[in-house]
C-alpha positions as a printed Julia matrix, in Angstrom:
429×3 Matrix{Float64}:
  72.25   82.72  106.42
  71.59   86.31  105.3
  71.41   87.44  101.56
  74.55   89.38  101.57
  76.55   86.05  103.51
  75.36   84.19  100.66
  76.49   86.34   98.02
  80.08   87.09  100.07
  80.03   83.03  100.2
  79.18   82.35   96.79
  82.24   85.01   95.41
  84.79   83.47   97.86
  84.36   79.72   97.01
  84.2    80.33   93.34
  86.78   82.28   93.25
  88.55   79.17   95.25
  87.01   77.17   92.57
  89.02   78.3    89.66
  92.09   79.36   91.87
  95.58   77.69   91.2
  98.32   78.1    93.48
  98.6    81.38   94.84
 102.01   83.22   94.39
 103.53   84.78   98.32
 102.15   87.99   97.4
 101.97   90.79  100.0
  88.02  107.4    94.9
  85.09  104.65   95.68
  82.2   104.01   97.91
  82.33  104.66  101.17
  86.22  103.48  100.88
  89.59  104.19  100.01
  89.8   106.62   96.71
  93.71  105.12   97.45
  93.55  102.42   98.92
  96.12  101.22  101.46
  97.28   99.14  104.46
  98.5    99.26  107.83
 101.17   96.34  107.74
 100.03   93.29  107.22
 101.03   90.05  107.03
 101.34   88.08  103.5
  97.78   86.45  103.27
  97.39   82.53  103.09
  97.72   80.16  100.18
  94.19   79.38   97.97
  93.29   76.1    96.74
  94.0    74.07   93.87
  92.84   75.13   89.99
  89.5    73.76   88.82
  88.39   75.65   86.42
  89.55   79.12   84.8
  86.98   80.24   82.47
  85.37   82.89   84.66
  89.12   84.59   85.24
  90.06   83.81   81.21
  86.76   86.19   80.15
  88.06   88.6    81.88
  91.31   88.89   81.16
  90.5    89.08   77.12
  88.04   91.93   78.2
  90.72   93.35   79.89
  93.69   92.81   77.06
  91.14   94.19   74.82
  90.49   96.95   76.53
  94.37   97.71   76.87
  95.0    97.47   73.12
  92.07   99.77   72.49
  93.95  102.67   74.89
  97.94  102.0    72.74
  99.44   98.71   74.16
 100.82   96.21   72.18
  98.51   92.84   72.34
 101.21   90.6    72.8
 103.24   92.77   75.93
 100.0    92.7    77.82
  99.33   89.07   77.19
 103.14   88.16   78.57
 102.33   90.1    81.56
  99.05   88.13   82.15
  99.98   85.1    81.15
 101.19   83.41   84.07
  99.09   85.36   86.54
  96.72   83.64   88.83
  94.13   85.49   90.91
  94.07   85.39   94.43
  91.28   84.59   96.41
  92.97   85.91   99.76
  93.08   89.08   98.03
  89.24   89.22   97.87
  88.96   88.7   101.41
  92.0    91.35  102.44
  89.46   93.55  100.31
  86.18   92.73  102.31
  87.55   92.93  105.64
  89.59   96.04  105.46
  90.43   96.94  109.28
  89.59  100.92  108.94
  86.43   99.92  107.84
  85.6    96.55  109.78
  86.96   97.51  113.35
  85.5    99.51  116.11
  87.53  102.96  115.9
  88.71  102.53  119.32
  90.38   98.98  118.97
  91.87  100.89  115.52
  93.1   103.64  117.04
  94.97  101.44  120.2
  96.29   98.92  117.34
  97.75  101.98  115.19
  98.74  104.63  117.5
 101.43  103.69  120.01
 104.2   105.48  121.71
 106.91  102.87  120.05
 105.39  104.14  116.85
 105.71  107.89  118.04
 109.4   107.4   119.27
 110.12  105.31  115.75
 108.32  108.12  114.04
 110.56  110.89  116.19
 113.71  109.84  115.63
 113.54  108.43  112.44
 112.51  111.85  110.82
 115.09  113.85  113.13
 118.05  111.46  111.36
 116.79  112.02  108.1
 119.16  115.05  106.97
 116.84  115.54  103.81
 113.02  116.19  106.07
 113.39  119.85  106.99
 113.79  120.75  103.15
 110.99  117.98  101.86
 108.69  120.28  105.04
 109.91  123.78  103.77
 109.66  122.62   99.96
 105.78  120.83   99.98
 104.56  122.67  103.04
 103.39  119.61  105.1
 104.71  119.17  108.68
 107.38  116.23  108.73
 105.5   115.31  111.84
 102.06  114.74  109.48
 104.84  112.64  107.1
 105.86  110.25  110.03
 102.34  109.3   110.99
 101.73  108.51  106.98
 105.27  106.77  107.07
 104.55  104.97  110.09
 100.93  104.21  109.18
 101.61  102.77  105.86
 104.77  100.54  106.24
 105.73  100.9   109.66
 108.65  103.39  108.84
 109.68  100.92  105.36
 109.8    97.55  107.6
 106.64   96.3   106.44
 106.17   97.07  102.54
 104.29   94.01  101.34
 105.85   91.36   98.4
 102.58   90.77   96.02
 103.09   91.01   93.05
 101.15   94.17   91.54
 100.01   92.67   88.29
  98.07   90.33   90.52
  96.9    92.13   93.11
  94.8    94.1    90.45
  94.13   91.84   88.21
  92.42   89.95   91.18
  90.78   93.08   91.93
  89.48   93.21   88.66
  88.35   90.19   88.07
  86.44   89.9    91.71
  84.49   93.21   90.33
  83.98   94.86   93.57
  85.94   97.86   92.07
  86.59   97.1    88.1
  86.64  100.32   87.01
  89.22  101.7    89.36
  91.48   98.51   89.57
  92.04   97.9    85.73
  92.73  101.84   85.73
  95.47  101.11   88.35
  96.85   98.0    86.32
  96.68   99.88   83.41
  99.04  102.37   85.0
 101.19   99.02   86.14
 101.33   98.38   82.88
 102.41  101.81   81.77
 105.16  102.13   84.34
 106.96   98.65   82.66
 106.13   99.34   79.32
 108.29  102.54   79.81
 110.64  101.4    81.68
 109.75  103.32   84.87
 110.04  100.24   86.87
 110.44   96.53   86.09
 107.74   93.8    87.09
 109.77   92.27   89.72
 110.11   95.67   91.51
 106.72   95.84   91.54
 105.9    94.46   94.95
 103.22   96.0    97.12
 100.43   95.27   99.42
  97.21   93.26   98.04
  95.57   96.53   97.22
  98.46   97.18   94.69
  99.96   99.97   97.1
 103.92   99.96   96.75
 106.89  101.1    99.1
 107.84  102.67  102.38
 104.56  105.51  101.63
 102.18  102.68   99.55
 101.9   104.56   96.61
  99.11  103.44   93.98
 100.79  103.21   90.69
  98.68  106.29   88.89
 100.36  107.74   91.61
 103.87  106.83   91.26
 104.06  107.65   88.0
 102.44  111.07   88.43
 103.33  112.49   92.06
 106.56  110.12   92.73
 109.84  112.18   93.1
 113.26  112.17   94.09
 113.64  113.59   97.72
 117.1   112.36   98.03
 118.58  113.97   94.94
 120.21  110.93   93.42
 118.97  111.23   90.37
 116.74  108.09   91.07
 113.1   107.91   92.46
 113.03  104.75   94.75
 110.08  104.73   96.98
 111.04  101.16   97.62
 114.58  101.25   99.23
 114.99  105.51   99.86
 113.41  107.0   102.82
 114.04  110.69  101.39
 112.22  109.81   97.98
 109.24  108.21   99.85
 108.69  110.96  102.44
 109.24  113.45   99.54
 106.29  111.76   97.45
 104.25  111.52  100.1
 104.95  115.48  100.82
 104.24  116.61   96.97
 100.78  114.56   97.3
  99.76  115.52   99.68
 100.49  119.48   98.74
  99.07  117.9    95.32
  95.94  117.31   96.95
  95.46  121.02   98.55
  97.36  120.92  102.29
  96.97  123.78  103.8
 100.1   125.59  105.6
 100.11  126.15  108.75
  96.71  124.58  109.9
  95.8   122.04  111.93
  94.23  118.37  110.35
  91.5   118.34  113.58
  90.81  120.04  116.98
  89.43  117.4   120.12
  86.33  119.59  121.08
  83.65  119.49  123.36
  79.82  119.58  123.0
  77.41  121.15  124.73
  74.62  118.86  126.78
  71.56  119.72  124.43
  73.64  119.33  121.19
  71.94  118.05  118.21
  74.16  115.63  116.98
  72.9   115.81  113.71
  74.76  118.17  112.9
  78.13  115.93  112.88
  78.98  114.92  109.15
  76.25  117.05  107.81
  77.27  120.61  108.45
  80.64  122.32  107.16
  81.03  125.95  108.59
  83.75  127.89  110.23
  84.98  127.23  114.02
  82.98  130.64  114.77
  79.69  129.23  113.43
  80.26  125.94  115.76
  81.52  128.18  118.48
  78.22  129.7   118.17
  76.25  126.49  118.94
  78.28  125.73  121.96
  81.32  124.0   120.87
  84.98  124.71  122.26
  88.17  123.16  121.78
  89.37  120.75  124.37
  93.22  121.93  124.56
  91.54  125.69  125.59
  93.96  126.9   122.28
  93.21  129.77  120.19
  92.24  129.45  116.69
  94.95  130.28  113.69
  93.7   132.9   111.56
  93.63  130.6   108.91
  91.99  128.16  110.5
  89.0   130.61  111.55
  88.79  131.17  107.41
  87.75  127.34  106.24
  85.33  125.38  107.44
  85.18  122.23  109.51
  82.86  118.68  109.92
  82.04  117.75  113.19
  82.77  114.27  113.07
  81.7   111.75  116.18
  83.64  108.51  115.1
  82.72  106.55  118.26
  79.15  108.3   118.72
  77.66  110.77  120.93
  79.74  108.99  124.13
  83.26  109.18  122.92
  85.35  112.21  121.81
  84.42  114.84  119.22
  86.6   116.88  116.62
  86.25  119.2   113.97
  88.2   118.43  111.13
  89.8   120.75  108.98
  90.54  120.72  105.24
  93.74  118.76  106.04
  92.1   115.95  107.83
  90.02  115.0   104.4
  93.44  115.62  102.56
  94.88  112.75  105.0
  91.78  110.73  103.6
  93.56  111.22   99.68
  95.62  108.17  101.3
  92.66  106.16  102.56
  89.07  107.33  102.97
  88.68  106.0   106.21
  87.92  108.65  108.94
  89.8   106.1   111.33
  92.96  106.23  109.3
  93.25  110.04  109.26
  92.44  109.99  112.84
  95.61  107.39  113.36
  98.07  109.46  111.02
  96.54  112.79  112.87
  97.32  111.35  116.28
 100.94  109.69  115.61
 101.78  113.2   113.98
 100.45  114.58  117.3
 102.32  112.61  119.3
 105.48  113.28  117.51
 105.05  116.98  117.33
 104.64  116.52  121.43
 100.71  117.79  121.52
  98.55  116.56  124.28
  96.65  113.31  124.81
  92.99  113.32  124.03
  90.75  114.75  127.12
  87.79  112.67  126.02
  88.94  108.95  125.97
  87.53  106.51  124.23
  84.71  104.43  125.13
  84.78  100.73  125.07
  82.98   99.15  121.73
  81.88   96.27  120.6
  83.15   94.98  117.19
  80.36   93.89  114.69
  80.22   90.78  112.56
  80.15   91.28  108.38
  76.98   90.08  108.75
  75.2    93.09  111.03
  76.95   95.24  108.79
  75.71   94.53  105.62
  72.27   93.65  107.52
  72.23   97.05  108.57
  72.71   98.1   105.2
  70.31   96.2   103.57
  67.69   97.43  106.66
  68.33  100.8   105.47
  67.68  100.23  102.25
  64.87   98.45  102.29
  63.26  101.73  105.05
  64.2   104.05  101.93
  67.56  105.88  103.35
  70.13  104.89  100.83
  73.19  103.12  102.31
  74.55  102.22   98.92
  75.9    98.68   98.4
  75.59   96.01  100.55
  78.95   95.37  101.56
  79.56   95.51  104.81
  82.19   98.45  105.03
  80.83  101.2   107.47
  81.66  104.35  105.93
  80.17  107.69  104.76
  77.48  106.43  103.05
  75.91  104.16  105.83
  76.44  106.65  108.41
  74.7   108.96  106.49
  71.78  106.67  106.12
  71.83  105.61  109.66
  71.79  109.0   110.8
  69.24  109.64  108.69
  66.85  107.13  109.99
  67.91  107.91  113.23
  66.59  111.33  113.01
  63.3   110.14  111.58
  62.91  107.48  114.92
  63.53  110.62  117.61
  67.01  108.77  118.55
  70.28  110.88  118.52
  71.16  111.46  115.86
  74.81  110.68  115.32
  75.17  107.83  112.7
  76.77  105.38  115.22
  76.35  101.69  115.18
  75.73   99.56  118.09
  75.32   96.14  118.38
  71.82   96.61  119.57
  70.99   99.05  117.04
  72.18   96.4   114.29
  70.12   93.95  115.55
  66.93   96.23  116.1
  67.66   97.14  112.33
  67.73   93.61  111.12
  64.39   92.64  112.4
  63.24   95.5   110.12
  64.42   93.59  106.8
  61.19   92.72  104.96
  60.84   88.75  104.47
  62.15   87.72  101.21
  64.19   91.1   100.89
């Protein structure tokens, strides 16, 4: 068994160790700076208590930490008291589909036609879409794929409790920092009566109603898109879409411009240039690159720059991604999940199919993930922490080393290249 099994072992059964019951309960590295689901289903019960003094440290760290920044001792010890961390959280957390899955299988599990039509007629029979587009500037069509993405148009919104799903979060450590930030928030939004505990229901990343919003970003980007007087991102379809709208403006969309362009490459392109340059569609039109659909650049578009990304490597399809496709990523820092929100929203707004299709992958284990991590690390090309989840980082590293063996160059991970990578972990490492 590897190093990083062990230690992925070793947090899963103590967590079970200390777990009672578990209650039905539906920016980082390398992942989500808001993290969220596609729908999922509740995850499975833990087993029995044996011992809570690991989770019972925390949580007076944690109560501490919430008197120091203004709450009363005793509100944020009621809303802890009966909580009980989940260890099926953990391994929602570790196993994360954007980041686990080859980007094909994502991409066929996501993006559907059903989920276009849904997405189609669902925004043309909301009467209050064409003034949420006009008002925040983002195409309703970019709002469905979110909508769709996230809770499959409202059907699939989770039922975990929030308080836990952070505090679990927490207490695992994987990302303390950011999840006690977002229970703080929690905490916030039912100390002032923004929402009460039992409303708070969400996925096991904490992510709540029909558009998943984090709590920091209910309370600050939420609003009412229905005019009622009441924001509901649970039960109103107008007030969801709306907040989804305002973050996204929040987070710098870009009128009138598209989130990516399918392109084509030239045969002697060097493929290090994917992920590592950002220039103009001029300067890439320079080095031989043209877009797929034959189209015309916006004027706007011709005034940013773009990322050649290559999310299935040099043998499946290419796009430059615009300012709007890393705005997508505000949701979920995935590259695959903007590319699934990009192509539902394509789909509804009646664009093309891809001319590249994609090519047929092989999924990799946790374990040639993080061995390819800890390979990398131990060559000297940083691939951060060993945690299995493929993202900027690693590909950065890989590509990287890639470069330095005379391979292309286009951070892509094969089976055989994980394997050719773990024989290159020094014994004892």
């Amino acid at each position: 068994m590897t190093k990083g099994t062990l230690m992925m072992t070793s947090r899963i059964v103590t967590l079970c160790l200390f777990l009672g019951a578990c209650s039905t309960a539906a920016s980082t590295p390398d992942t989500a700076q808001t993290p969220t689901l596609n729908p999922q289903p509740a995850p499975p019960q833990t087993s029995p208590l044996v011992s809570e003094a690991p989770y019972e440290a925390w949580k007076r760290s944690f109560i501490d930490k919430a008197v120091a920044r203004g709450f009363e001792r005793g509100f944020v010890e009621l809303q802890l008291r009966d909580v009980v961390p989940q260890a099926s959280v953990v391994r929602a957390d570790t196993s994360q589909p954007e980041f686990s899955r080859p980007v094909s299988v994502y991409i066929r599990n996501a993006v559907s036609q059903g989920r276009i039509d849904g997405g189609r007629t669902r925004l043309a029979a909301n009467a209050h879409v064409p003034t949420i587009e006009n008002t925040y500037g983002v195409p309703a069509a970019i709002l469905g794929g979110i909508w769709g993405m996230e809770s499959d148009f409202g059907r699939v919104q989770g039922d975990i409790d929030v308080v836990t799903a952070f505090a679990t979060l927490a207490f695992d450590g994987r990302r303390r920092d950011w999840a006690e930030t977002q229970l703080l928030y929690t905490l916030t939004a039912i100390r002032d009566g923004k929402a009460t505990r039992e409303r708070l229901k969400g996925s096991w990343a904490g992510a709540m109603g029909q558009t998943q919003f984090l709590p920091e970003n209910y309370l600050k980007l939420a609003v009412d898109g229905d005019n009622d007087g009441v924001i509901d991102i649970w039960a109103s379809e107008s007030d969801s879409l709306a907040s989804a709208a305002n973050l996204l403006s929040k987070a710098g969309w870009q009128r009138g411009q598209a989130w990516a362009v399918e392109v084509t490459l030239p045969t002697d392109f060097d493929y290090y240039l994917a992920e590592t340059e950002s220039q103009t569609p001029v300067w890439w039109a320079e080095r031989g690159i043209i877009r797929a659909d034959g189209a015309a650049w916006t004027e706007g578009e011709k005034a940013v720059n773009a990322t050649l990304i290559l999310p299935a490597g040099a043998k499946g399809p290419a796009f430059l991604a615009l300012p709007n496709h890393y705005v997508i990523r505000k949701y979920n820092n995935s590259t695959a999940y903007a590319l699934a929100v990009g192509f539902i929203a394509d789909g509804i707004a009646g664009k093309p199919a891809l001319k590249t299709p994609w090519p047929a992958e092989q999924p990799l284990s946790l374990d040639q993930r993080k061995n390819t991590q800890m390979a990398l690390n131990a060559l000297g090309f940083n691939a951060g922490t060993v945690d299995g989840v493929v993202g900027v980082g690693t590909r950065k590293a890989l590509r990287e080393w890639q470069k330095a063996n005379g391979r292309p160059a286009d951070g892509y991970l094969t089976p055989e290249l994980a394997e050719e990578l773990r024989l290159k972990i020094p014994a004892g490492y």
